[in-house]
DRENDO-1510 file (C-alpha; in Angstrom, 1 decimal, always signed):
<recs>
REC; n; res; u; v; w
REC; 1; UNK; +120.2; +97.4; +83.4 .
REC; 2; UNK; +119.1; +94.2; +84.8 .
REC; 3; UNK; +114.8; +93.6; +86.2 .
REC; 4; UNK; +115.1; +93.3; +89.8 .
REC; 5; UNK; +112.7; +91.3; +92.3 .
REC; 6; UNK; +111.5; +92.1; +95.2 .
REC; 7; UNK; +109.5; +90.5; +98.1 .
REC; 8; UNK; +107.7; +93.4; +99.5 .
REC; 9; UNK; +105.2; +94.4; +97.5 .
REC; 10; UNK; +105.4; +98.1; +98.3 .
REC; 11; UNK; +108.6; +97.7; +96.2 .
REC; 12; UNK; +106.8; +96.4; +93.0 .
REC; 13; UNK; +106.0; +98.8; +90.6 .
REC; 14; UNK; +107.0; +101.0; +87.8 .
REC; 15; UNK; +110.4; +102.6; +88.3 .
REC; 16; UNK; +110.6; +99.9; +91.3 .
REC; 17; UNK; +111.2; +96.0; +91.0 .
REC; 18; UNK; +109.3; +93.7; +88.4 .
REC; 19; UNK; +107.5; +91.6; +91.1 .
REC; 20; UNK; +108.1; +88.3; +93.0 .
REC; 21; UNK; +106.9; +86.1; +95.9 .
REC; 22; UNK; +105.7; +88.8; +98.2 .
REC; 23; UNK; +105.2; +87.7; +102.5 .
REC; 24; UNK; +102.3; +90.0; +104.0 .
REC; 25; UNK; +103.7; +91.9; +106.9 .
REC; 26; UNK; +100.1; +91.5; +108.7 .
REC; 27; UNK; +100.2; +87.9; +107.9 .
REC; 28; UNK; +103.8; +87.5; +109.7 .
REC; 29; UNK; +102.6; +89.7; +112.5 .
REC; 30; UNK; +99.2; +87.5; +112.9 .
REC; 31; UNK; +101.6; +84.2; +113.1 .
REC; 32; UNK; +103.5; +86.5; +115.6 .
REC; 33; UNK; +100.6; +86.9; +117.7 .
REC; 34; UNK; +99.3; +83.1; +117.6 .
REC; 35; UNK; +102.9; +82.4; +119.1 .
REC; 36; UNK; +102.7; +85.1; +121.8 .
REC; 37; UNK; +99.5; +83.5; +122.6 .
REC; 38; UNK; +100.1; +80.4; +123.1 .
REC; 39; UNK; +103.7; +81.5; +125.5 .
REC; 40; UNK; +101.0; +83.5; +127.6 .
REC; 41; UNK; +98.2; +81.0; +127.5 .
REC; 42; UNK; +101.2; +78.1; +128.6 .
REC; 43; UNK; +103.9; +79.7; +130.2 .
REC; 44; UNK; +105.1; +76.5; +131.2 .
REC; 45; UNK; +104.9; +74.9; +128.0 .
REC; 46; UNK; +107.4; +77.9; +126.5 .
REC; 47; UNK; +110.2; +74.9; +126.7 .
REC; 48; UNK; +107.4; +73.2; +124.0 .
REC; 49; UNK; +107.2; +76.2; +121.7 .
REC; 50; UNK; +108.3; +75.7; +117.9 .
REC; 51; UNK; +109.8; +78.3; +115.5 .
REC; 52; UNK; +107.8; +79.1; +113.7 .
REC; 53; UNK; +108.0; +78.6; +109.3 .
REC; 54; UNK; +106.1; +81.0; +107.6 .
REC; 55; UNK; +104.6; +79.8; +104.1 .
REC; 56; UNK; +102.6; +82.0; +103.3 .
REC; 57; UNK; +103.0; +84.6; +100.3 .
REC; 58; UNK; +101.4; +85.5; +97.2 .
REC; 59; UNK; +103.5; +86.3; +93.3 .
REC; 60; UNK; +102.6; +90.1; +92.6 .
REC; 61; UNK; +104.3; +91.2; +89.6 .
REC; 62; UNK; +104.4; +94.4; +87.7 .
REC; 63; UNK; +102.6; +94.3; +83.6 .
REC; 64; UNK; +104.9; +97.9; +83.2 .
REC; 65; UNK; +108.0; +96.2; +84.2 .
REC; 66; UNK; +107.2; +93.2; +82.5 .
REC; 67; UNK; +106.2; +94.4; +79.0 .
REC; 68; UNK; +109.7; +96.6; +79.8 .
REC; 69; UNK; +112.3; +93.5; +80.6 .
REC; 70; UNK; +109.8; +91.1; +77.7 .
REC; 71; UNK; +109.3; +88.7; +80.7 .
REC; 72; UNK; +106.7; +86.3; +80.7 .
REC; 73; UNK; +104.8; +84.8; +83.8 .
REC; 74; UNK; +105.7; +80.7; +83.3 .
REC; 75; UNK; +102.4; +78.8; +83.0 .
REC; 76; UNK; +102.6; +77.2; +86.4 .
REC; 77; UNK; +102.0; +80.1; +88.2 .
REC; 78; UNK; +99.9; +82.6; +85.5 .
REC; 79; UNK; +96.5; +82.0; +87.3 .
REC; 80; UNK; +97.7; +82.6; +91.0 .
REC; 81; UNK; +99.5; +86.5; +90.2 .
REC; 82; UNK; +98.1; +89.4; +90.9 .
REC; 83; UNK; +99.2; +93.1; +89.3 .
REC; 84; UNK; +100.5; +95.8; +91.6 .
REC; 85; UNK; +98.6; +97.8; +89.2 .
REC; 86; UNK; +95.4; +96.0; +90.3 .
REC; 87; UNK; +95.8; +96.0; +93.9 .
REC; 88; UNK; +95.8; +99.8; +95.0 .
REC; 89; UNK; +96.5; +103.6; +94.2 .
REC; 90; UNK; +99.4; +103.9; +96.1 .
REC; 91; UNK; +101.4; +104.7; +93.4 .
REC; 92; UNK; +100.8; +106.9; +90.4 .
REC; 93; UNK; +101.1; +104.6; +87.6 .
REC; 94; UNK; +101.6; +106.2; +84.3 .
</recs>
């Protein structure tokens, strides 16, 4: 009986985790593709090529699960969450 976190955010949600640092699985396969690119465009250069570090993510979070656990969203981050329940009608939220 503990909130859980999660970062995939088709596992935030009521009856799911409480929310977290969610990575975009078409944002990874974008970086992916830049990568592939630049092997094909410089197949020479594939000696050169640099892992790569992806940064990119966005804090989703859940107001059911929230309100549930009586977490708060610290201050430093409050203006840059978004709401599973605000993002689409994937889930039936009750």
């Amino acid at each position: 009986p503990i909130p859980t976190f999660s970062f995939y955010e088709d596992s935030i949600g009521p009856n799911l985790s409480t929310g977290g640092w969610v990575i975009s699985a078409i944002d990874i396969g974008k970086a992916a593709a830049h990568q592939l690119l630049a092997i094909i465009n410089n197949p020479e250069d594939q000696q050169q090529q640099q892992p790569i570090y992806f940064s990119q993510g966005r804090w989703i979070f859940s107001r059911t699960l929230l309100q549930k656990w009586q977490l708060d969203i610290p201050e430093e981050i409050r203006s840059e969450v978004e709401f599973v329940e605000d993002l689409h009608t994937l889930y039936y939220f009750e």
